[in-house]
C-alpha positions in Angstrom: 2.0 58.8 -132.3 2.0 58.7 -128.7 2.7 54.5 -129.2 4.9 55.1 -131.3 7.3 57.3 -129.0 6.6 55.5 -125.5 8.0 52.1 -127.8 10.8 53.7 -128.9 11.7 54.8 -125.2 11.1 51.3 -123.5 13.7 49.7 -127.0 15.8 52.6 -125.7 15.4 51.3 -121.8 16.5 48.0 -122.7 19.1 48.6 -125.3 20.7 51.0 -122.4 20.6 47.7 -119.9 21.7 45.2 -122.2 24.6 47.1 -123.4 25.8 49.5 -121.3 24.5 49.1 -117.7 24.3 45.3 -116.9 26.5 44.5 -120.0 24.8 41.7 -120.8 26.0 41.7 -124.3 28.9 43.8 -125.7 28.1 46.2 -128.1 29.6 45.3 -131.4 28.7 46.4 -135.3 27.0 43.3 -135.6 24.9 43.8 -132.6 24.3 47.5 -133.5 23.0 45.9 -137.0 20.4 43.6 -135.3 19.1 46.5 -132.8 18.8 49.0 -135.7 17.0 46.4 -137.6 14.9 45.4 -135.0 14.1 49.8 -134.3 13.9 49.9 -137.7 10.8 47.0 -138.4 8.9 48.2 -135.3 8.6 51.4 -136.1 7.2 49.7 -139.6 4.7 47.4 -138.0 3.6 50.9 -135.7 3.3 52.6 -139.7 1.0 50.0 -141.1 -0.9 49.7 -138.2 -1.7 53.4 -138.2 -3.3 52.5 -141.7 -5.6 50.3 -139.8 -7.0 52.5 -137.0 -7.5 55.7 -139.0 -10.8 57.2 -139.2 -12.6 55.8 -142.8 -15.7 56.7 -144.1 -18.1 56.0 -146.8 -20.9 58.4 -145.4 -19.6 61.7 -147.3 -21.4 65.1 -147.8 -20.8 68.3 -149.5 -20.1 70.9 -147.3 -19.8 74.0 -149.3 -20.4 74.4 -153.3 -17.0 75.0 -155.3 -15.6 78.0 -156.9 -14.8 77.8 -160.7 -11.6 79.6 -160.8 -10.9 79.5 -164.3 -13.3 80.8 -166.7 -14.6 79.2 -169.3 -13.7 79.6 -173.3 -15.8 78.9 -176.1 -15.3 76.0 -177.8 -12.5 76.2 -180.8 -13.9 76.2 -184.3 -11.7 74.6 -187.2 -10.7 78.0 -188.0 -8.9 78.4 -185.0 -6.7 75.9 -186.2 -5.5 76.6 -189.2 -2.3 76.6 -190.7 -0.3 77.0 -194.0 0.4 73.2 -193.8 -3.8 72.3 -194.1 -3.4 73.8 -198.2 -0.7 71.2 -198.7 -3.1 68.6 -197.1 -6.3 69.6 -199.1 -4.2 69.6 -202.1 -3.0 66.0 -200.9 -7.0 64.9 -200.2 -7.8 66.4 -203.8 -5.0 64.7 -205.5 -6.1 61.0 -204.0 -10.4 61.9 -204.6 -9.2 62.5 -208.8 -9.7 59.2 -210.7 -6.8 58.3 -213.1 -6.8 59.5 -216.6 -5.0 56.6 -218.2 -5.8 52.9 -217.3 -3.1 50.0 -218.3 -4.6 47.2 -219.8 -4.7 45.3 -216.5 -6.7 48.4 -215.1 -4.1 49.6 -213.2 -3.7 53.7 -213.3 -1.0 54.8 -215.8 1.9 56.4 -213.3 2.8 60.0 -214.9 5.9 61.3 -212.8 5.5 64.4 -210.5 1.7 64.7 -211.5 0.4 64.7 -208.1 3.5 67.4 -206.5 1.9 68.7 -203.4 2.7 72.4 -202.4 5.5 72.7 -200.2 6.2 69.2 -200.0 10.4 68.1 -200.5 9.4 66.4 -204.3 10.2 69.4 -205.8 14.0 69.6 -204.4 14.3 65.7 -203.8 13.7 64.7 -207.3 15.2 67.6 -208.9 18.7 66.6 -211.0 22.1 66.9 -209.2 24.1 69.7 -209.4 28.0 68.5 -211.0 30.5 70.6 -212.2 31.5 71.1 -215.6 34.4 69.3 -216.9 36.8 70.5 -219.8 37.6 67.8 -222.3 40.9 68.3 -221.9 40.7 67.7 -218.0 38.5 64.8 -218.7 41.8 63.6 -221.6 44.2 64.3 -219.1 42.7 62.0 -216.4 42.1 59.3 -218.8 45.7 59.7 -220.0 47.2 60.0 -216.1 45.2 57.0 -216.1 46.6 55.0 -218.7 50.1 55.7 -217.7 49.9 54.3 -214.7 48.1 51.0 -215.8 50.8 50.8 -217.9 53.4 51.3 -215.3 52.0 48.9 -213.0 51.7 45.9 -214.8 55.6 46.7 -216.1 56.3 46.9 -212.9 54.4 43.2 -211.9 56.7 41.6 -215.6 59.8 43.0 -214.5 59.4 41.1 -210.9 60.1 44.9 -208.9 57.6 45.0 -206.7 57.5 47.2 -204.1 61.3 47.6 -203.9 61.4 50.3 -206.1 59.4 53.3 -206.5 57.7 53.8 -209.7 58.9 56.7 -212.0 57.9 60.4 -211.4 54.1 61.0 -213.3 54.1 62.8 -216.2 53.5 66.4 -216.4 50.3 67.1 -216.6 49.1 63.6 -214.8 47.8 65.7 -211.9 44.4 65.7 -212.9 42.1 64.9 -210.4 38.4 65.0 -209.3 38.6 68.3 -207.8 39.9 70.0 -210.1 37.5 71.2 -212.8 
């Protein structure tokens, strides 16, 4: 360390006479670049070198035994690890070990949907049918009629050459029939 310091005092010396006392040089940001670069690597080469010269050894004894701070535990059992999910695994591990009941006549296992559910698994809710809202016949005649109308409208609309210059008549009542609606 002492190196290090008594190098960084002589750089000091001489960037004092160079620039300031003799003024050898004048001090620009350029220059100031190049000194602090220069500082900057021998102080680097001083850093590795300390790597070099510090004490190493391969000759190493135990001084003093060590202190278990943490106790120890006994070892976990299976039990200690169980959780509601393991039923829905054993019931999975049972399901696979079962041989099939029906062969096809390549000897492939019959498939027989939902026979292998597992408790708690998303089968039950994925593969359950979807929920739709009942529709009066009379909605469903009144959509189909709205419908009609303005099929009909159209393509008078595309003979008579109109276009999109005029609007189309007002719907009919009772035309307003859509999905929402039920």
């Amino acid at each position: 360390m002492t190196a290090a310091i008594l190098v960084l005092v002589v750089f000091a010396a001489i960037f004092w006479l160079v620039f300031f006392k003799l003024k050898l040089i004048r001090l620009t940001p350029g220059w100031g670049i190049v000194s602090a670069f220069f500082v900057i690597h021998l102080f680097l080469v001083f850093l590795i070198g300390l790597r070099f010269v510090t004490p190493f050894s391969t000759n190493a004894t135990v001084v003093q035994r060590t202190i278990q701070l943490v106790p120890r535990l006994p070892e976990p059992t299976p039990a200690d690890f169980y959780t509601a999910a393991d039923e829905g695994w054993l019931a999975a591990n049972d399901a696979v070990a079962e041989p099939p009941d029906e062969l096809t006549a390549a000897g492939l296992p019959k498939r027989r949907p939902r026979a292998r559910l597992i408790p708690g698994s998303a089968g039950a809710a994925v593969l359950a049918p979807a929920v739709t809202a009942a529709r009066s016949a009379e909605n469903i005649r009144g959509r189909l009629a709205s419908y009609q109308q303005g099929v009909r409208q159209g393509r008078e609309t595309r003979l008579r050459g109109l276009g999109s210059d005029h609007p189309a008549s007002p719907a009919a009542p009772g035309a307003d029939h859509d999905e929402e609606s039920s």
